[in-house]
C-alpha positions in Angstrom: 99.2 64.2 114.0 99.7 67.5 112.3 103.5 67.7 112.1 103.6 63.5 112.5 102.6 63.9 108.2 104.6 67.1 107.8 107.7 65.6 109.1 106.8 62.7 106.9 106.8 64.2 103.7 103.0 63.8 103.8 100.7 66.3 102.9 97.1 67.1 103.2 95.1 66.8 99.3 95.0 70.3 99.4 98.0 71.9 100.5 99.3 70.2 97.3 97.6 72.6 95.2 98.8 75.7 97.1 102.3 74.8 96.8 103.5 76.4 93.6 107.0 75.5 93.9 107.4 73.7 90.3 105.5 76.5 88.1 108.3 78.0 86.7 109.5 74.4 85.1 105.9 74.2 83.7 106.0 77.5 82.4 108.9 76.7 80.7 107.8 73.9 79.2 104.7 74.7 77.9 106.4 77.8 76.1 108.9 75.6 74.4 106.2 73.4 73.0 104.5 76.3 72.0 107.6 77.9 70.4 108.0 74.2 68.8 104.4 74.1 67.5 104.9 77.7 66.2 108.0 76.5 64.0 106.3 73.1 62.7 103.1 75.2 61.5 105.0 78.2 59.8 108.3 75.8 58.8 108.1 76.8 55.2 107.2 80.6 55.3 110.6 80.9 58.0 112.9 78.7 55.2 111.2 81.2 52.6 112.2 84.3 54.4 115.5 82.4 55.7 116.5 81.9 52.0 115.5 85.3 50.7 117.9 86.9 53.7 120.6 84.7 52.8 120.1 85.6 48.9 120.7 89.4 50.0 123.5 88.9 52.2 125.2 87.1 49.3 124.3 89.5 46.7 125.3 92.4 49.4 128.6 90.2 50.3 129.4 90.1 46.4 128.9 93.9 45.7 131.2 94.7 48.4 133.7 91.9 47.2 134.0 93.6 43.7 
């Protein structure tokens, strides 16, 4: 009966649990949505420090320019 489910495809309830085989894709995903939740919360402190980095490397870009 044993090897009648495994060469099924069928498992036992429990041996689905031990199989770990699709972590890493979870992992994965729940860091992207973290990384994504990150950006949404602190959007406008990053396009604050954005712009001020781009406002150097302009002024920089023009002192070397002259």
């Amino acid at each position: 009966m044993e090897n009648t489910l495994r060469n099924s495809g069928l498992r036992r309830p429990w041996e689905i649990f031990r199989d770990d085989s699709g972590m890493g894709t979870v992992e994965i995903i729940l860091i992207i949505v973290v990384l994504i939740t990150l950006v949404l919360i602190f959007k406008s402190k990053i396009q604050v420090t954005v712009n001020k980095i781009v406002d150097k490397v302009d002024e920089n870009a023009m002192e070397i320019a002259e």
